[in-house]
ZAMARGU-4260 file (C-alpha; in steps of 0.2 Angstrom, whole numbers, plus 5000, padded with zeros to 4 digits):
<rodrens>
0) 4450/4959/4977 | 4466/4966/4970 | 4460/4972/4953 | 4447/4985/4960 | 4462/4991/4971
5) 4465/5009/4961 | 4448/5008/4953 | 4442/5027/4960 | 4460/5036/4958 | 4457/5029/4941
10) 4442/5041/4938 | 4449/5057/4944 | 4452/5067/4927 | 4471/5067/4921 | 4478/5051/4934
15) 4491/5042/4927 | 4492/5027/4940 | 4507/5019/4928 | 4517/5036/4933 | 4517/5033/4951
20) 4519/5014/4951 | 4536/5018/4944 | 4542/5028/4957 | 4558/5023/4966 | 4556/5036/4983
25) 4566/5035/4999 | 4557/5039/5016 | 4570/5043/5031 | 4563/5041/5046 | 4556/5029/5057
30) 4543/5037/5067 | 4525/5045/5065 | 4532/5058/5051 | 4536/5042/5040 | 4523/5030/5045
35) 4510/5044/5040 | 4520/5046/5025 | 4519/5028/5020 | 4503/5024/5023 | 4494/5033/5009
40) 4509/5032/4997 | 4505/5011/4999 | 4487/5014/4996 | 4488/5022/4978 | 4502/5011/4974
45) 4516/5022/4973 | 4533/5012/4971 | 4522/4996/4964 | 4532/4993/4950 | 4548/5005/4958
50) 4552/5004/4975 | 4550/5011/4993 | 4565/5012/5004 | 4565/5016/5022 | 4580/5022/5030
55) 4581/5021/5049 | 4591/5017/5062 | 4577/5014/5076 | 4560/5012/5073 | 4549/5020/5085
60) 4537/5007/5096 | 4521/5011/5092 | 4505/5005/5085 | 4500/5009/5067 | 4482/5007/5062
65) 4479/4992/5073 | 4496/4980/5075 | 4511/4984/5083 | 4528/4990/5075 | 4543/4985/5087
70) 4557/4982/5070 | 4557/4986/5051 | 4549/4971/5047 | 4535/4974/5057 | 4533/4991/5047
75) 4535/4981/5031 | 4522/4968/5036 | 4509/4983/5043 | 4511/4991/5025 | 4510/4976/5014
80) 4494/4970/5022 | 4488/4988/5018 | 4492/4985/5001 | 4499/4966/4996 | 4504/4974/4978
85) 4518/4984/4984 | 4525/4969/4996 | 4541/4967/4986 | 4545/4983/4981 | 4547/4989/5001
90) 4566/4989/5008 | 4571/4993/5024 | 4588/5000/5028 | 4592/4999/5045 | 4609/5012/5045
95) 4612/5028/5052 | 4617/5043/5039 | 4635/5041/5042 | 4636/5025/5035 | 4644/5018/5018
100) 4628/5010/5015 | 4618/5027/5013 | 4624/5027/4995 | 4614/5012/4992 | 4597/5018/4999
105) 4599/5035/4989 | 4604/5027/4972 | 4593/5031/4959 | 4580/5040/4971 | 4565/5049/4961
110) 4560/5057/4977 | 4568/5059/4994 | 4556/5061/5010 | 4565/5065/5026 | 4552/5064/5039
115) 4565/5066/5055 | 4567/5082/5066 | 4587/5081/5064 | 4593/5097/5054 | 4608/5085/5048
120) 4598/5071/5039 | 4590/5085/5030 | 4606/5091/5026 | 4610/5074/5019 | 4593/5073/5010
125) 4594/5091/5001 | 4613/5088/4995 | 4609/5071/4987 | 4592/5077/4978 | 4601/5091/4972
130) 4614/5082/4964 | 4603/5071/4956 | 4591/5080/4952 | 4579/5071/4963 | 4561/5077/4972
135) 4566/5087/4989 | 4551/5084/5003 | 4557/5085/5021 | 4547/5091/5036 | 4546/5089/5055
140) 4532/5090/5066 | 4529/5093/5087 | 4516/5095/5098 | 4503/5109/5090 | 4517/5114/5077
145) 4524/5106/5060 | 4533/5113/5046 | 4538/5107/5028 | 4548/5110/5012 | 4546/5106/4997
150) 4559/5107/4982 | 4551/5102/4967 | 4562/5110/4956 | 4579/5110/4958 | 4589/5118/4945
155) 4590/5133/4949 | 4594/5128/4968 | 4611/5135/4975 | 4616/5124/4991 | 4626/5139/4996
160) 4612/5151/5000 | 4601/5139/5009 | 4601/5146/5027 | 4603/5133/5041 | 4585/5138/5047
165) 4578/5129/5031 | 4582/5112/5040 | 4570/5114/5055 | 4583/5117/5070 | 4569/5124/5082
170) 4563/5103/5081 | 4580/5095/5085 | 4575/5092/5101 | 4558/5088/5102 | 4549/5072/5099
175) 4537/5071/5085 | 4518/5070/5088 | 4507/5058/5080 | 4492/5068/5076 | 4504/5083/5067
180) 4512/5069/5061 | 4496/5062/5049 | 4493/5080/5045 | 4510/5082/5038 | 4512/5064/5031
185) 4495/5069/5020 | 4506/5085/5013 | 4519/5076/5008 | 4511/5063/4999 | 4501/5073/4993
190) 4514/5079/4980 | 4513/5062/4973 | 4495/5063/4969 | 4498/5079/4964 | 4511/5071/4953
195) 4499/5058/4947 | 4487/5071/4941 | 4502/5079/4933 | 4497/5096/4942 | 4508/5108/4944
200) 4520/5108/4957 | 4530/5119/4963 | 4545/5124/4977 | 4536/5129/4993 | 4535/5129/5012
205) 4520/5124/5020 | 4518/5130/5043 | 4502/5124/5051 | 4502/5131/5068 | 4488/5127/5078
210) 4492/5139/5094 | 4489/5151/5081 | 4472/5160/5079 | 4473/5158/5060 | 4482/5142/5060
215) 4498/5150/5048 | 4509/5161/5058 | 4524/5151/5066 | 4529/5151/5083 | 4545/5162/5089
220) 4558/5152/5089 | 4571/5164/5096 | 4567/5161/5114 | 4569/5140/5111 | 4566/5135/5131
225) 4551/5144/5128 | 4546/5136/5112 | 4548/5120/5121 | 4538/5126/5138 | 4522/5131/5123
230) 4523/5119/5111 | 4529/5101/5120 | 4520/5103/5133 | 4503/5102/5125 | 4506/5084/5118
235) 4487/5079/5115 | 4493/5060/5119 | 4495/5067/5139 | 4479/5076/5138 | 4464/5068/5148
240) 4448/5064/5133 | 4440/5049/5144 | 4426/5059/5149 | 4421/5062/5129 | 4408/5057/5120
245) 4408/5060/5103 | 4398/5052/5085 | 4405/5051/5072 | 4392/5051/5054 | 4402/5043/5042
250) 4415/5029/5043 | 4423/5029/5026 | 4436/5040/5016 | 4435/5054/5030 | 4431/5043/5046
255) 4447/5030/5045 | 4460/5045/5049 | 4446/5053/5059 | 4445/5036/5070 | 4465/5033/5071
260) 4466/5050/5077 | 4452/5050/5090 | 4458/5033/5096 | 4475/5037/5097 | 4472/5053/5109
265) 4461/5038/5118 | 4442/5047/5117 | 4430/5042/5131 | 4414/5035/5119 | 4416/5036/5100
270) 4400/5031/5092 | 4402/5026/5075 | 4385/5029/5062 | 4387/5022/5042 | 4374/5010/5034
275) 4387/5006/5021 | 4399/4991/5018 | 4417/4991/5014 | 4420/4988/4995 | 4437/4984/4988
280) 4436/5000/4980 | 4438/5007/4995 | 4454/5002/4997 | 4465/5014/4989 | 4460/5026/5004
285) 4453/5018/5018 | 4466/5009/5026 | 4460/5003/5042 | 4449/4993/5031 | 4463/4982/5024
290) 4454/4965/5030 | 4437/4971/5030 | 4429/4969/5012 | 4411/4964/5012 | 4410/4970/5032
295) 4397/4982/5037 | 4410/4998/5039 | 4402/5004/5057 | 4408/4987/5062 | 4424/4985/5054
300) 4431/5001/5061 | 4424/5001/5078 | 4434/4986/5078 | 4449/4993/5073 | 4446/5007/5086
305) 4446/4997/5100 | 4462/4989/5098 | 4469/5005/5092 | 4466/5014/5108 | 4472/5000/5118
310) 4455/4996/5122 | 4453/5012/5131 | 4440/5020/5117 | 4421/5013/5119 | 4417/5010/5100
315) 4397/5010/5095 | 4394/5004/5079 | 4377/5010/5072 | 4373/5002/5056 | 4359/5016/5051
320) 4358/5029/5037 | 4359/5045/5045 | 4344/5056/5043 | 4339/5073/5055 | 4321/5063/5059
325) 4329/5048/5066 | 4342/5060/5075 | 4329/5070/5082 | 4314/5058/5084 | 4320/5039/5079
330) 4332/5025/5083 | 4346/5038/5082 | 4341/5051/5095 | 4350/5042/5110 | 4366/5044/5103
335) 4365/5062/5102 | 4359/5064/5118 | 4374/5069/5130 | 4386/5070/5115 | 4400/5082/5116
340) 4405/5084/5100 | 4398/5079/5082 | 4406/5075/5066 | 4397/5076/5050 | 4410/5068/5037
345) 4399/5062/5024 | 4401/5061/5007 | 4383/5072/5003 | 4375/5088/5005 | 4360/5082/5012
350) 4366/5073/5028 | 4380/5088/5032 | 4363/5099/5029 | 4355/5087/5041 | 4368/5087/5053
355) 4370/5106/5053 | 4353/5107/5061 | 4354/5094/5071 | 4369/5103/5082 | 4360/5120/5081
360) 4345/5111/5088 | 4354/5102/5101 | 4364/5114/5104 | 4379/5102/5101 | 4397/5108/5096
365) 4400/5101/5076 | 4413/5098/5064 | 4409/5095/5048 | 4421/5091/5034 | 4422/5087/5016
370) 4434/5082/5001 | 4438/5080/4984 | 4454/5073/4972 | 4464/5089/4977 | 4454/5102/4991
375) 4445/5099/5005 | 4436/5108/5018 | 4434/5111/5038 | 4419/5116/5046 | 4416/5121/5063
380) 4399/5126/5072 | 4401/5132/5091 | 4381/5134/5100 | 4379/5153/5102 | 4396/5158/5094
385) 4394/5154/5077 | 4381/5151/5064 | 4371/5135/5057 | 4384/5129/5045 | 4369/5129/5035
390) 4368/5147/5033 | 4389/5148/5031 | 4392/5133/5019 | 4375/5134/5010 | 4375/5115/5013
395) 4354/5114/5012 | 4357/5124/4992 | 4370/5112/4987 | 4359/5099/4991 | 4343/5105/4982
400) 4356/5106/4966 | 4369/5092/4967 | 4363/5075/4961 | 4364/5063/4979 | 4378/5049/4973
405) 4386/5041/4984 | 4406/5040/4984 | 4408/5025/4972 | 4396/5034/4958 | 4404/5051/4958
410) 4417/5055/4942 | 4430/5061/4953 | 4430/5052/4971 | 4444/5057/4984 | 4459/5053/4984
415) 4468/5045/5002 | 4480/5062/5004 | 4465/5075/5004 | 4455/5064/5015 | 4472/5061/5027
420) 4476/5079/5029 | 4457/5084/5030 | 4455/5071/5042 | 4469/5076/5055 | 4462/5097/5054
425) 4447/5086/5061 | 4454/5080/5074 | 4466/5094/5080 | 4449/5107/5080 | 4440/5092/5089
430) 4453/5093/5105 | 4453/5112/5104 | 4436/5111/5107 | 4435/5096/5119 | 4449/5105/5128
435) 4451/5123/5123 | 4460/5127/5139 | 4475/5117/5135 | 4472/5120/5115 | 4464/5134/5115
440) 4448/5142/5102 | 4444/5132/5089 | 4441/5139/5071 | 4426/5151/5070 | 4428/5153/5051
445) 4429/5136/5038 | 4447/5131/5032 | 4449/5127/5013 | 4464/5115/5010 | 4472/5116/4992
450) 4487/5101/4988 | 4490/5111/4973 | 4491/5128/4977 | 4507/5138/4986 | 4494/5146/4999
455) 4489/5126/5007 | 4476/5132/5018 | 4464/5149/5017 | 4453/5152/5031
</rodrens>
């Protein structure tokens, strides 16, 4: 089971696995920002033959994937079962910043995350990469808003001319938001595939605001109370999605933080439609499936949604292969009927061809999304607003010229941080258009994600 593990990071052209393995990184934190930092770091196997250190005084009580974290034990046990070969290299230091200790998590740090919304442990981060030398990653996330820095290198860096606004003030009093949270976590890990790749990194600042018609422009932080009044009060956790249905085509690389998302914003009826079975080489980016090899994957993740949500989310798994016949004429057709929402995340061009008529035809809302090692994109359809996906994404001509491989046959499969980050612009577009009122108008235009690239996201 375990020697598969890496086998598609493996493929992507220029991945040095043995880089990353080495890695001795520090994550401070202890709520959504560093659980959705962890996650895929475990799953390529960062820190396997380094370390992971977790700084945090409290961790928050929540649920990650589907167990329940109450101490840092219980994180170390939710991310060793995700990946059993980084089980000894993960520490948990359970001290405050202040503390003698703190010299002993940062000791010999490659890479420093701070994944907290206080300006002074990012103060503390920033002072010790630079001395070092070390990899500067810190952001901070609310409801609707997040924001990141990234200070690759630091040479040229002088502490002195950093203005107090680069440690994220306007979040000091919020709590973090978990769906931001995955969003942001993708980011940030994904300068360590980046790294893995040996692309090109460089010193940046990366705002996603989704209040924002084009998603980039940050909110004003001058009037704070009135930040607060906007931003906090639009937690997608306190919104009502019981009413919801939605179906979901395609449980694998794209579905699992598709499903954690959906689950944990507790969506009325999420039917769940992938013929496939979980293969250990899934592994390395599906992380719900950490006990699910040989399991049909419509299964094993309806599963996992159920006890995700609490068991407020109706799963549906629907072992079929998704065609537009069987949607339209076959054993697929009562799914669709009284859906709300559609998600295409498939790995081909015909079934997101398929889907894209499916919607106009139905007249249903869709999203439809794809990745690869290092981009990914977001497509949104709106019945009588926007066109057939079709005719904006040339879906039906890719599929006429593209050779139909599944995931586990293509030269360059995805890797976990694209699909992470893809997979939480999913789910923020799906509650703008389940509840536009409180989140206001989804995208009318796709989103282009680049891990690489200064400019992240282009619309």
């Amino acid at each position: 089971m375990i020697t598969l593990r890496y086998d598609r990071q493996l493929r992507i052209h220029g991945w040095n696995q043995d880089r990353i393995a080495k890695l001795k990184v520090g994550v401070i934190g202890g709520d959504y920002g560093a659980f959705y930092t962890l996650l895929p770091l475990v799953s390529m196997g960062v820190g396997e033959h380094g370390e992971i250190r977790i700084l945090a005084s409290k961790i928050n009580r929540a649920r990650l994937l589907d167990m329940k974290i109450n101490l840092g034990s219980d994180l170390i046990g939710v991310l060793s079962r995700v990946n059993p070969l980084v089980k000894n290299s993960i520490r948990y230091f359970r001290i405050d910043l202040i503390r003698e200790e703190l010299k002993l998590f940062l000791k010999d740090l490659d890479i420093v995350i701070d994944t907290t919304n206080y300006p002074t442990s990012k103060a503390v981060a920033l002072l010790y990469a630079v001395e070092n030398r070390a990899k500067y990653i810190s952001f901070s996330t609310m409801p609707c808003y997040g924001r990141l820095n990234i200070i690759w290198e630091n040479n040229s860096i002088d502490l002195s001319e950093i203005d107090f606004n680069f440690f994220m003030p306007e979040f000091k009093q919020t709590q973090q938001e978990e769906l931001m949270s995955m969003l942001f976590g993708g980011i940030a890990a994904s300068s360590i595939s980046n790294y893995a790749a040996n692309k090109r990194q460089q010193n940046d600042e990366v705002i996603y605001n989704l209040l924002s018609e084009d998603r980039l422009t940050p909110p004003s932080t001058s009037d704070f109370p009135q930040l607060l009044l906007k931003y906090v009060h639009r937690d997608p956790a306190f919104a009502d999605f019981s009413p919801y249905r939605v179906v979901m085509i395609g449980a694998g690389a794209l579905g699992n933080p598709v499903a954690i998302a959906l689950s944990k914003i507790r969506i009325g009826e999420l039917i769940i439609i992938d013929y496939d079975i979980v293969e250990e080489t899934n592994l390395n980016r599906q992380y719900c499936f950490y006990d699910s090899v040989n399991k049909p994957k419509a299964d094993a993740l309806a599963e996992k949604v159920l006890r995700m949500s609490g068991g407020e989310t109706k799963a549906i798994p629907v072992k079929e292969k998704f065609t537009l016949d069987k949607a339209l004429n076959g054993d697929l057709a009562k799914y669709f009927r009284n859906a709300d929402l559609i998600l295409a995340l498939v790995d081909n061009f015909d079934a997101r061809a398929d889907a894209a008529d499916l919607a106009e035809q139905l007249g249903i809302p869709l999203i439809s999304a794809g990745t690869s090692p290092f981009t990914g994109h977001v497509a949104v359809y709106l019945p009588g607003e926007t066109k057939n996906l079709n005719e904006v994404m040339k879906y039906r001509e890719h599929a006429k010229t593209t050779d139909r491989l599944r995931c586990i046959e293509v030269h360059e499969p995805s890797v976990v941080t694209s699909n992470q980050v893809i997979g939480a612009l999913v789910a923020l577009e799906a509650i703008k258009i389940l509840k536009p009122q409180i989140f206001g108008k989804p995208l009318n235009k796709p989103l282009t994600y680049y891990s690489y690239l200064r400019r992240r996201f282009e619309i």
